[in-house]
N, C-alpha and C positions, 0 to 999 in steps of 0.2 A: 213294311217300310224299311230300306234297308237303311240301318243306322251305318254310316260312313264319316269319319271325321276329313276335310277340305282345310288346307291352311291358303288364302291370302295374302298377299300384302298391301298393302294401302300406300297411295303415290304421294309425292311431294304435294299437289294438287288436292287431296282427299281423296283420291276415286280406289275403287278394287274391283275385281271383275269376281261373276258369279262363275264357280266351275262349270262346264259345259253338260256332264250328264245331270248335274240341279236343272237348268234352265232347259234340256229336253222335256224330265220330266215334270217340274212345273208349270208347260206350255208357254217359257217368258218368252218376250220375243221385243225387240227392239220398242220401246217406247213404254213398255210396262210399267207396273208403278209397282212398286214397293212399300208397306211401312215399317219405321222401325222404332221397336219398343224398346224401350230398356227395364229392363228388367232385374239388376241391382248392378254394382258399381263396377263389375265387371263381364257382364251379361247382357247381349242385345238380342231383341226375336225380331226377325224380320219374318212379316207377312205380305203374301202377294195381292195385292186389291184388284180384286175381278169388276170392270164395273155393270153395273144391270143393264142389258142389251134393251132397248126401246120396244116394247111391246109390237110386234105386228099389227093387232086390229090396232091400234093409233094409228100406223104411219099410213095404211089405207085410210084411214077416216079425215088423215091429213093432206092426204093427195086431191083432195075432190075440192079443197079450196085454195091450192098451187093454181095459176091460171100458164099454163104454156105459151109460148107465142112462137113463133119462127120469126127469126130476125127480120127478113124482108116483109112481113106483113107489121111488126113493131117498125120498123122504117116508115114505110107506107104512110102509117096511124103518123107517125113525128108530120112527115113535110107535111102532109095536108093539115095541119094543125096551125104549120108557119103558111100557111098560103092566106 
């Protein structure tokens, strides 16, 4: 782990940006989450929150009760409903 020290600044707004070689190697990428801990009165840890990626055998086991349609046979199914 290469221990490197990164200085910041923090905008009028609150916001600061994370240095560029942290967010290579963390994998962050636009919409990541962060949490941040304090850890006493001058000390924050921030942690990157990975969130648990949806099992595979679920999302097949949940396909088989998605029903498809093609728009023109859902059309179809409307008018003769109004007829």
């Amino acid at each position: 782990m290469n221990v490197k020290t990164d200085v910041t600044l923090v905008t009028k707004r609150g916001q600061t940006s994370i240095p560029a070689h942290l967010r290579k190697e963390l994998h962050l990428e636009r919409g990541g989450r962060l949490v941040w801990e304090r850890v006493s009165t001058e000390e924050i840890r921030v942690r990157v929150l990975r969130d648990a990626p949806a099992p595979l055998a679920m999302l097949g086991f949940a396909k088989r009760f998605r029903r498809a349609r093609r728009t023109a046979a859902w059309m179809a199914e409307l008018r003769a409903a109004e007829k």
